[in-house]
C-alpha positions in Angstrom: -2.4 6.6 34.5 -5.2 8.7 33.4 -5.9 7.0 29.6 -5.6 3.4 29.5 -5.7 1.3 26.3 -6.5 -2.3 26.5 -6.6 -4.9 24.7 -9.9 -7.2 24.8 -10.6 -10.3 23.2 -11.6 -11.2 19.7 -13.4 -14.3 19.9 -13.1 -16.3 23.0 -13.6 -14.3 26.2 -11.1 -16.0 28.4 -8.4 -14.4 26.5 -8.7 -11.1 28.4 -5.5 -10.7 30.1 -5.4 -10.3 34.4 -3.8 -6.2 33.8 -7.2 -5.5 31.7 -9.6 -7.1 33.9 -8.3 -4.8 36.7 -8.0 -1.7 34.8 -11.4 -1.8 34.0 -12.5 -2.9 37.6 -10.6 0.7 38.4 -11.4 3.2 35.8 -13.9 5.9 36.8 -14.8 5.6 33.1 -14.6 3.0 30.3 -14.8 4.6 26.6 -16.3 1.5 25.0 -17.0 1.1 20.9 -20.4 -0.6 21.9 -21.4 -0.3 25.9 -23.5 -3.2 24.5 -20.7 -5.4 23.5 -18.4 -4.6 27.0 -21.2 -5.3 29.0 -20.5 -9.1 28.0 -16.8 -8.9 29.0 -18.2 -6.7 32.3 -20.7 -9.3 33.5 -18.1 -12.8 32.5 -16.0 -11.3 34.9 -18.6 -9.8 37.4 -17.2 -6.2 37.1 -19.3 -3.2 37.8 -18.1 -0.1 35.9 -18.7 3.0 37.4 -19.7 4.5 33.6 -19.8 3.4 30.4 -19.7 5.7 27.4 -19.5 5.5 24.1 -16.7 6.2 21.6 -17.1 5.1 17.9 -15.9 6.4 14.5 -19.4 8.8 14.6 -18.8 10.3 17.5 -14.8 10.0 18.3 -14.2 13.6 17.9 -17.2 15.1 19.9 -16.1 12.3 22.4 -12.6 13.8 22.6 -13.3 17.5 23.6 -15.7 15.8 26.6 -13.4 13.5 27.9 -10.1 15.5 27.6 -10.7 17.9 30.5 -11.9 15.1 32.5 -8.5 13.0 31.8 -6.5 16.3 32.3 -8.2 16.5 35.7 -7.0 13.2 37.1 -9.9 11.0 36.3 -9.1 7.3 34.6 -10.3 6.1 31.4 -9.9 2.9 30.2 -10.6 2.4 26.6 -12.0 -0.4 24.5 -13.2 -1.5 21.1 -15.7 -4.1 20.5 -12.1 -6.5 19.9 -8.5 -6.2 19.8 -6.5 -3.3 20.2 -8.4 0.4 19.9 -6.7 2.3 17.4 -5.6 -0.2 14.9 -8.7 -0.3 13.0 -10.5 0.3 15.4 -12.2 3.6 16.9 -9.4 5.2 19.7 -6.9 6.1 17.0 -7.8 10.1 17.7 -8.4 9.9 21.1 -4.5 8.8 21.8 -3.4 10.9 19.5 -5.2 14.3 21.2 -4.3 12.7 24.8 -0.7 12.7 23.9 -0.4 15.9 22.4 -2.3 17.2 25.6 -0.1 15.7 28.2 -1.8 13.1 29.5 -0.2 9.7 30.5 -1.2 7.0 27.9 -0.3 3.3 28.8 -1.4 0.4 26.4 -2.5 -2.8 27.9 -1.9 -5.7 25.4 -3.5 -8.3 24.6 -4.9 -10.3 21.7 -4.3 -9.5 17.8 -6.7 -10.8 14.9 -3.7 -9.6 12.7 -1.2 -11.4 14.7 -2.4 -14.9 15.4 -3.7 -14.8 11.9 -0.8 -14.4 10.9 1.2 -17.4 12.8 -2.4 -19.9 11.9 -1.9 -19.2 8.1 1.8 -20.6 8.3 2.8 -17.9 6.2 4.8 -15.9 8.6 7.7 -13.8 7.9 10.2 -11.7 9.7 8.1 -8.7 8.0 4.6 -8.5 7.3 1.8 -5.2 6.2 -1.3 -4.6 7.6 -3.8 -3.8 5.0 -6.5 -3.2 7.5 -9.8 -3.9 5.3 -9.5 -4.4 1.5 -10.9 -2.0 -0.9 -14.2 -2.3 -2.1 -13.9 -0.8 -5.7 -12.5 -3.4 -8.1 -10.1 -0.8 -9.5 -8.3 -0.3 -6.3 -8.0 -3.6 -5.5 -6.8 -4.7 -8.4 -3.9 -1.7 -8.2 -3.1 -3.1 -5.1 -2.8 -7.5 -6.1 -0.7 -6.3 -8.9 1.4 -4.4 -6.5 1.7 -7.2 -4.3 2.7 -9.4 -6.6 6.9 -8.1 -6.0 6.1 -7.3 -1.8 8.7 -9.4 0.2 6.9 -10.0 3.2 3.2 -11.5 4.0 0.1 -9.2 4.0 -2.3 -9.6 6.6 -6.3 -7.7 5.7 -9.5 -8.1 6.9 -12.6 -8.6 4.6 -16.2 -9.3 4.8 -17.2 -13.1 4.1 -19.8 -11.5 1.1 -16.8 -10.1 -0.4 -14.4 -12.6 0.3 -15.0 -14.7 -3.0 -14.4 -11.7 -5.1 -11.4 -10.2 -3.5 -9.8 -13.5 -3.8 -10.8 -14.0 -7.4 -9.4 -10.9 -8.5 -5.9 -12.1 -6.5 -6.1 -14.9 -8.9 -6.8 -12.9 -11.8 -3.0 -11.3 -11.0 -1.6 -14.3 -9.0 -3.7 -17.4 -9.3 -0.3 -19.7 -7.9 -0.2 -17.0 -4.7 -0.3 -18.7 -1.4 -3.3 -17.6 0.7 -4.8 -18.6 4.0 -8.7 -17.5 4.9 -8.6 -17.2 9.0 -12.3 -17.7 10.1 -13.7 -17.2 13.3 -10.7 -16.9 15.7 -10.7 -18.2 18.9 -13.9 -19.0 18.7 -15.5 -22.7 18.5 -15.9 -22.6 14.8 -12.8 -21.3 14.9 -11.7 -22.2 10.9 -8.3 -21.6 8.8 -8.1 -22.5 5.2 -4.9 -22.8 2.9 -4.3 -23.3 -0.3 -3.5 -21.1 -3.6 -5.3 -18.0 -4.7 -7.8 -19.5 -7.6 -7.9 -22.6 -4.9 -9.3 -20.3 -2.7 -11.1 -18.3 -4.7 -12.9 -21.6 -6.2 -13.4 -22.9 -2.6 -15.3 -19.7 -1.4 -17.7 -19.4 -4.5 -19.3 -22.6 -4.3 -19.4 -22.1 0.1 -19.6 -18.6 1.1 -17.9 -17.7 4.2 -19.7 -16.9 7.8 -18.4 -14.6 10.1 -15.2 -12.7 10.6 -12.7 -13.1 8.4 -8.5 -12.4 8.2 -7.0 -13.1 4.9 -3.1 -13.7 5.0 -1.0 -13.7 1.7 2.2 -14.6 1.3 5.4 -13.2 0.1 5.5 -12.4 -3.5 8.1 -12.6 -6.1 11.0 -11.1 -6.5 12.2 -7.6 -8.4 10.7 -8.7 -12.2 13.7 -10.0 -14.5 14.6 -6.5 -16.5 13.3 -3.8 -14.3 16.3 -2.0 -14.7 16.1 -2.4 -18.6 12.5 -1.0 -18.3 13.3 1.5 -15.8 15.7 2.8 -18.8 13.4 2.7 -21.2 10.7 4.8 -18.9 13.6 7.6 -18.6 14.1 7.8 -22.1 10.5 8.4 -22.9 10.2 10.7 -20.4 13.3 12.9 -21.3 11.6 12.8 -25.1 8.5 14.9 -23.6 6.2 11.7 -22.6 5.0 11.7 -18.9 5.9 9.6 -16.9 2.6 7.9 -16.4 2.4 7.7 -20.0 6.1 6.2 -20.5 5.4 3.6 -17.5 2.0 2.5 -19.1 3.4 2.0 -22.5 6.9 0.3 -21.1 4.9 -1.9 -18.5 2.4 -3.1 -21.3 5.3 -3.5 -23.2 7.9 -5.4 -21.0 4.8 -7.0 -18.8 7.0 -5.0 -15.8 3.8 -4.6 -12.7 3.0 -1.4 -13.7 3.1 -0.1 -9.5 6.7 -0.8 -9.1 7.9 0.1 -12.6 6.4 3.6 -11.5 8.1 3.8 -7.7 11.8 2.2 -9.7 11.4 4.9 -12.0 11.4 7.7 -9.0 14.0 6.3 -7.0 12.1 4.1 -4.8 12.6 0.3 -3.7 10.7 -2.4 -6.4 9.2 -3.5 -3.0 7.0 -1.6 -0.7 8.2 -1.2 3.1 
């Protein structure tokens, strides 16, 4: 199989699986995020590569038009990120994609998941859950997207940097300061850390002791469709056939009704109260 995605560890090294090990043993070339970071892995496990070569978010697409002839040739790639699974989050994302759409074989090795065993630590799981990948910086955004969550019916899994973590949780509270949160720290490794409690708990907890490494946040299930969402749908459709737009009509009615102003909007078009 000329591409090969694998899954490497995100913490503790032993958890590379036995498929991986020997992929990489084999490959005439391993696409790495940082050659730096492999290496590690490569000399646990006393494997020599034949070549290492870089792929990362810089230099993914220049990366791709070297090593698609190559893969089209015959020769074996196998491709990592510095943890986890490339291409969710994670440099590789492109290089699949392009492989795929150039005929050549792609097979995914798996292995383990920050997102995943986050998920199951926080004790929030659900049979559905969305990746955020990493939360928005600008307080705006993130803002729009707590008061959208506040009607999701499944968990949320994100990552975040522990200097921001205090502040994206504090503006969680802000919206849903009763909101079940867990703060996954260190995974698999031997500080390994997960802490639950409610959003301003949380958000209290991480002021006064600023978190240290990498960090998953896990939120739970939110409420239900708001009581009178069809009443304020109404009234959004009446404005709206008087001449308002409907921005304007689903600002005044959500202000108004105190209807989350996200899924007053997506109710308005047709669309579920709760986000896929």
């Amino acid at each position: 199989m000329p591409l090969v995605v694998c899954a490497t560890p995100i913490g503790n090294l032993a958890d590379v699986t036995l498929r991986v090990l020997d992929a990489l043993r084999e490959a005439d070339v391993v696409l790495c995020e940082d050659t730096r970071r492999t290496q590690i892995l490569l000399d646990r496990y006393e494997i020599r590569a034949q070549r290492l070569v870089s792929v990362h978010r810089h230099n993914e697409a220049r990366r791709i038009a070297e090593v698609l002839p190559l893969l089209a040739a015959g020769e074996t790639h196998a491709l990592v990120s510095d943890a986890g699974l490339p291409g969710v989050n994670d440099p590789g994302a492109r290089l699949v994609a392009a492989a795929i759409a150039g005929g050549v074989p792609v097979t995914v090795l798996p292995g383990p998941s920050a997102v995943e065993t986050a998920l199951v630590a926080s004790g929030l799981a659900a049979a559905q859950y969305r990746f955020l990948g990493y939360l928005p910086r600008r307080d705006a955004e993130l803002d729009a997207l707590w008061e959208d969550a506040r009607t999701w019916s499944h968990a949320a899994v994100a990552f975040e940097s522990p200097r921001r973590l205090a502040r994206s949780l504090a503006r969680l509270a802000r919206s849903d300061p009763d909101r079940r949160v867990a703060v996954c720290r260190e995974l698999t490794k031997l500080h390994e850390e997960v802490v639950r409690g409610t959003a301003a708990e949380l958000a209290a907890h991480y002021d006064a002791a600023p978190a240290k490494g990498e960090v998953t946040v896990v939120v739970a299930s939110g409420e239900q469709a708001p009581a009178g969402i069809d009443e304020a749908v109404a009234a959004v459709e009446e404005l709206v056939g008087a001449g308002a737009t409907r921005r304007a009509a689903v600002d005044v009615v959500a202000r108004l009704a105190h209807a989350p102003r996200n899924a007053l909007y997506r109710r308005s078009l047709g669309g579920p109260v709760r986000p896929d």
